[in-house]
C-alpha positions, -999 to 999 in steps of 0.1 A, spaced: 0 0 0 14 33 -10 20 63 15 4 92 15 32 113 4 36 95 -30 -7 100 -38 2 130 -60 -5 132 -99 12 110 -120 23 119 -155 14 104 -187 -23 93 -174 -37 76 -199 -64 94 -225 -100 97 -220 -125 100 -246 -134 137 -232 -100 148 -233 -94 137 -267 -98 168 -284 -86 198 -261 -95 230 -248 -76 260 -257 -76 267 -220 -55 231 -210 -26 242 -203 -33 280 -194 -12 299 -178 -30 334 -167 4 349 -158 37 337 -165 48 334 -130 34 326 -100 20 352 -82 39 353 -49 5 363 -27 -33 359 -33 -65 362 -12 -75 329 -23 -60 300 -32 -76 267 -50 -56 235 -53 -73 219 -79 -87 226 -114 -113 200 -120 -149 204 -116 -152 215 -75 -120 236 -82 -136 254 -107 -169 257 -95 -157 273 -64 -137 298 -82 -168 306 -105 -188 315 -77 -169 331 -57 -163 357 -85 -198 357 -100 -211 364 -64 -189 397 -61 -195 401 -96 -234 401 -86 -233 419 -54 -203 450 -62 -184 434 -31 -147 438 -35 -135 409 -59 -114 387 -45 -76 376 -59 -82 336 -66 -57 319 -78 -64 284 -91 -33 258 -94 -38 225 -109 -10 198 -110 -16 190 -150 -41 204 -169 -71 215 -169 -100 192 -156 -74 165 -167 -80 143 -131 -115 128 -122 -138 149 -137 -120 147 -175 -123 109 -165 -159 99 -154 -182 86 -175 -210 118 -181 -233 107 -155 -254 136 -137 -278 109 -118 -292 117 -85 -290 87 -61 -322 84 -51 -328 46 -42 -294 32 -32 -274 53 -10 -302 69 7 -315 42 25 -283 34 40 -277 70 51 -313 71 66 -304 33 80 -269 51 98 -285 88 105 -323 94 101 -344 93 68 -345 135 75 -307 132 74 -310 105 41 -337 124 24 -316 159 27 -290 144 10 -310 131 -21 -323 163 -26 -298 180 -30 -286 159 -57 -322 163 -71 -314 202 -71 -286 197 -97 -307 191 -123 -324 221 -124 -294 242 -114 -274 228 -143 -301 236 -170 -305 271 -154 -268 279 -154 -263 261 -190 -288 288 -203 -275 317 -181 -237 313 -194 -247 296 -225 -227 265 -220 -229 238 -241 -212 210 -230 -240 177 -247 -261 185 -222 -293 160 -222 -321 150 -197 -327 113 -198 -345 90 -177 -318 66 -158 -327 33 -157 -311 13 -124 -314 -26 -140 -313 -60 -119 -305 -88 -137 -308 -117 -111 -336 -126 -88 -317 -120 -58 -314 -78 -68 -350 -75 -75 -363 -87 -40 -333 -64 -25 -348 -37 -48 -383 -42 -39 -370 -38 -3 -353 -5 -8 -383 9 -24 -408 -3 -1 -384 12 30 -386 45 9 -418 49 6 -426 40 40 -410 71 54 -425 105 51 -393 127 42 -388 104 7 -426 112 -3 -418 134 -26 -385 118 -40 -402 85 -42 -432 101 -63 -404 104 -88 -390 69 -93 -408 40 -109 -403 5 -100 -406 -20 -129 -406 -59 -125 -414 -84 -154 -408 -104 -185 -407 -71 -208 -380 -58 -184 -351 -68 -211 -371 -49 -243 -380 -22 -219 -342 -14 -211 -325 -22 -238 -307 -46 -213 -303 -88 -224 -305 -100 -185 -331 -73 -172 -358 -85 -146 -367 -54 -130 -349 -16 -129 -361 16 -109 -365 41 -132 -357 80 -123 -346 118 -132 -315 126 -144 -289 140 -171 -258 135 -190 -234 155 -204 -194 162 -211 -183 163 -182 -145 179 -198 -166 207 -218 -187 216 -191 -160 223 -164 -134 240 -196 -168 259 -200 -173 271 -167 -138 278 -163 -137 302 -191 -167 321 -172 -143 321 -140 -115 336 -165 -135 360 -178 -148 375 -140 -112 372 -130 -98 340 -120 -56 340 -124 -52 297 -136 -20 279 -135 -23 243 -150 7 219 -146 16 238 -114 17 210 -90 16 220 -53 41 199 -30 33 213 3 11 239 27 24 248 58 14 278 85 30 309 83 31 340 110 21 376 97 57 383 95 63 351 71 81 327 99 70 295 103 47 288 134 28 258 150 -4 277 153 -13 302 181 -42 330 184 -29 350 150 -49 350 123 -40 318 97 -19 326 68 -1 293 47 30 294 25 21 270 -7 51 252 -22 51 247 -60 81 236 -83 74 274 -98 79 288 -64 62 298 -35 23 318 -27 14 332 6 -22 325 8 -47 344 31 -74 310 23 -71 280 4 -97 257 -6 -86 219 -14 -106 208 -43 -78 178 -44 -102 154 -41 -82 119 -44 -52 138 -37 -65 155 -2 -45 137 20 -11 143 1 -11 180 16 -31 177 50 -22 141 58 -51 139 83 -72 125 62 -58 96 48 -79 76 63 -110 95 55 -104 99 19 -88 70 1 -72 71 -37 -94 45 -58 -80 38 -91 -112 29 -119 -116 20 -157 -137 37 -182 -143 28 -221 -155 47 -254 -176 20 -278 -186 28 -313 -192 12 -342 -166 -8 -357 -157 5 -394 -148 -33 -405 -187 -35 -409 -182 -10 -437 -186 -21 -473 -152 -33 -486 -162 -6 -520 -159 21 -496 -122 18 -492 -119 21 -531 -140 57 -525 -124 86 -526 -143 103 -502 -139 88 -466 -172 62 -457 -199 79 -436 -199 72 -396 -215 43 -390 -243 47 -362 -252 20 -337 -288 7 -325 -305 35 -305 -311 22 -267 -349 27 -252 -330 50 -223 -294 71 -227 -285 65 -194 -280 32 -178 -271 16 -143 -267 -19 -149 -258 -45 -119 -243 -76 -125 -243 -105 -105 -237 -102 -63 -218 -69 -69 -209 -60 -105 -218 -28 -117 -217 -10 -150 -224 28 -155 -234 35 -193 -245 64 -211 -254 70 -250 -244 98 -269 -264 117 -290 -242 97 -320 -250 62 -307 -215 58 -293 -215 45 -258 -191 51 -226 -193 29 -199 -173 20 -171 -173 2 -138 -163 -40 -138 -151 -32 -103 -163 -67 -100 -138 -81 -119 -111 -73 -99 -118 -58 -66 -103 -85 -49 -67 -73 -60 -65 -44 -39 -32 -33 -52 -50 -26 -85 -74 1 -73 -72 7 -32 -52 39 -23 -41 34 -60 -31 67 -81 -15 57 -107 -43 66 -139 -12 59 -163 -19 28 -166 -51 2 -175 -66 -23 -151 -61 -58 -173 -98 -79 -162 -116 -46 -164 -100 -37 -196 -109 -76 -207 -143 -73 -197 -148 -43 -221 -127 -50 -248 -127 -87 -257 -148 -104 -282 -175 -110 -280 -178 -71 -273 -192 -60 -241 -226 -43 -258 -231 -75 -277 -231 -93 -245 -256 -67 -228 -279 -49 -251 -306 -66 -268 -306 -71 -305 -269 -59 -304 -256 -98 -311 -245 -84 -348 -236 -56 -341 -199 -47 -348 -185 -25 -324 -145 -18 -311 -133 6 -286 -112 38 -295 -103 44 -256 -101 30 -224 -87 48 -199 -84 50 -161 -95 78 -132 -85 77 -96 -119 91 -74 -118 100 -38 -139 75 -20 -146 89 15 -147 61 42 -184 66 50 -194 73 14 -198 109 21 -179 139 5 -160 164 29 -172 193 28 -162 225 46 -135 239 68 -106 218 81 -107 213 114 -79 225 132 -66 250 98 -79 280 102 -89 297 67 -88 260 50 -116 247 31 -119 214 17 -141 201 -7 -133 168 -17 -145 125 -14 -169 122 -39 -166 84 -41 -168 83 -83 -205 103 -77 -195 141 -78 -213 154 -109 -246 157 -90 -231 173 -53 -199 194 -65 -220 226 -81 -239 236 -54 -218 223 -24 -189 244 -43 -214 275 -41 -215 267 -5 -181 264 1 -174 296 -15 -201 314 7 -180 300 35 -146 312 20 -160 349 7 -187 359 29 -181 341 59 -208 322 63 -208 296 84 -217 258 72 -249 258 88 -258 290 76 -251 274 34 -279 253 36 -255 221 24 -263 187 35 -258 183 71 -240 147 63 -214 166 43 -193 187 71 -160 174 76 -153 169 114 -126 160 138 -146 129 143 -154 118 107 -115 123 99 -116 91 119 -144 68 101 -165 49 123 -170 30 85 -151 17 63 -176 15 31 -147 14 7 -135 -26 19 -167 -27 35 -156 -30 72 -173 -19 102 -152 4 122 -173 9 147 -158 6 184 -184 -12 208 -186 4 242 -163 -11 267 
């Protein structure tokens, strides 16, 4: 198992299908060098990073406060880590994670948290329109699909505990349940027996955030990509070095560029928290994951279309009855799949197939290289989407690009949100356990109330669950290898 000090970037991380055609904004650089001092300072350029800087800015913008000096630095480029890696879900959990959080803390508690993920739906398609983003933004209906009698009765039980409780009335009135023999032509799905249908979107997740982050540019932000920071540490008004005391929190951020004095920082670092406050390295755990891009295959073209002198036209594949799929396999398999608006298909998961090597993914950063029985499971004949979708048996398909991500999986499957306890003027926003497209927008607008108005957590509205603690930095859960860490009374 790897230490904490080595969980940094890696370079030459392999390519995702998002990334394969970049931004002009990738490798900004705002300012040549590094500013020495800022008001601000974000660690982190991928979708929390950004989001927090674009709020910040828009909300002096909005209210003629004093703008801020934010400084964003991100270790490679930009929205090159997670984000630039996922696969272009934005799917409220509604049915799954909920009932264990309203199992461990209330169904108040579980219900809060589900809608707030509800909320990003409508907060994206307001703020596409309001900054004229276009980033393949679509709403789709996500199908969650079962594919053994064993899932189905374990469904049936999560949705009959949901709608038992008052605070999911509303949610609930949103999802469908579905069981029966049309389950497979209703899904799209060979092996379907029953799937919860309910609200959600999907989208490119690498033009979104370059999107926003040209918004941020525009009200301000100063960007340095492939500006890797090393190390934070305290500093005195005077610019010693001190253990702490009663004067008001300033740090020293170490780059390979140099040095910034920062009066705040927020860590949007996500996987990569614990490499610069080692505290919470056992709250937030590096988790290495596999993604693919499937299209059709151009051997199914005509051979006379290689004797054209105009290149063949794309070949499309079948259109499935949903864009946006959830499909579980066996005891624990799971598969995340979305359709573009092409045909093409990226998917990702097969943590089944090797979650038993722990060395492969657990506290795992290395996204330079490929997972081999996850990379197997996609790639090898017969093709995956022959094997899953219905009437896709003879359909030729390959895949341009597999790649992998490292996400932050929290301990207790819950991001950290807020400020560090113990660092005065730190904020952290990070452990979104491979599920941030539907919590990082809005808990980034809290966070930057927190950083630029001083608000305090309460006073954001965000998820009670969220707030990072002295107590949740040591997990009384280990969801991740799915221990209980609870310590029984003496």
């Amino acid at each position: 198992m790897s230490s904490a000090q080595s969980q940094f970037p890696v370079p030459g991380a392999t390519q995702s299908y998002w990334r394969s055609e970049l931004d002009a904004l990738d490798d900004h650089q705002s300012v040549q060098d590094l500013p020495t001092q800022c008001d601000i300072l974000i660690i982190g350029g991928g979708y929390a990073g950004v989001a927090t800087a674009y709020h910040l800015l828009k909300s002096a913008a909005a209210t003629g406060n004093t703008k801020p000096n934010v400084v964003l630095l991100e270790a490679r480029g930009a929205c090159s880590g997670a984000t630039g890696r996922n696969g272009g879900h934005l799917r409220p959990d509604i049915t799954s994670a909920p009932v264990r959080l309203s199992e461990r803390y209330g169904s108040k508690a579980g219900a809060a948290v589900a809608r707030f993920e509800m909320d990003h739906l409508g907060a994206f398609a307001r703020l596409l329109e309001e900054e004229n983003l276009e980033c393949d933004f679509a709403k789709a209906a996500s199908y969650e699909v079962f594919t053994t009698p064993e899932q189905v009765v374990a469904a049936r039980e999560r949705h009959d505990k949901l709608r038992a409780q008052p605070a999911f009335a509303e949610l609930v009135a949103a999802v469908e349940f579905h069981a029966g023999d049309d389950a497979p032509d209703r899904t799209g799905v060979k092996e379907a027996k029953a799937y919860f249908s309910s609200p959600a979107a999907h989208l490119s997740p690498y033009k979104f955030t370059m999107g926003l982050l040209s918004r941020a540019l525009e009200l301000g932000l100063c960007l340095k990509t492939n500006t890797p920071v090393l190390s934070i540490r305290e500093v005195d008004a005077v610019g010693t070095e001190t253990g702490g005391g009663s004067i008001p929190a300033k740090y020293r951020v170490t780059t390979p560029q140099g040095d910034v004095n920062a009066a705040k920082i927020v860590l949007a670092t996500n996987a990569y928290t614990s490499a610069l406050v080692p505290e919470y390295a056992a709250a937030i755990v590096p988790c290495k994951g596999l993604a693919c891009h499937i299209l059709a295959s151009s051997s199914s073209s005509s051979s006379s279309s290689s004797s054209s002198s105009s290149p063949p036209s794309p070949l499309r594949l079948p259109r499935l009855p949903t864009s946006s799929l959830c499909h579980r396999v066996g005891l624990s398999g799971y598969n995340y799949i979305i359709q573009r608006a092409d045909n093409t298909v990226v998917v990702g998961g097969a943590h089944h197939t090797y979650k038993q090597d722990l060395a492969s993914w657990y506290n795992n950063a290395d996204d330079a290289s490929l997972i081999q029985p996850a990379q197997s499971y996609y790639c090898d004949m017969p093709g995956f989407a022959a094997r899953c979708f219905v009437g896709w048996d003879e359909v030729q398909t390959t895949v341009d690009h597999v790649w992998t991500g490292i996400m932050g999986y929290s301990a207790d499957s819950l991001p950290h949100v807020g400020s560090v306890p113990g660092r005065e003027g730190v904020f952290v926003l990070a452990g979104f356990n491979g599920h941030g497209m539907p919590v990082a927008y809005l808990a980034a607008k809290g966070v930057a109330e927190m950083v630029g108005e001083g608000k305090t957590y309460e006073q954001t509205g965000l998820p009670a669950l969220y707030m990072t603690s002295q107590e949740r930095l040591a997990p009384r859960y280990d969801d991740i290898l799915g221990r209980n860490l609870q310590v029984k009374d003496s």
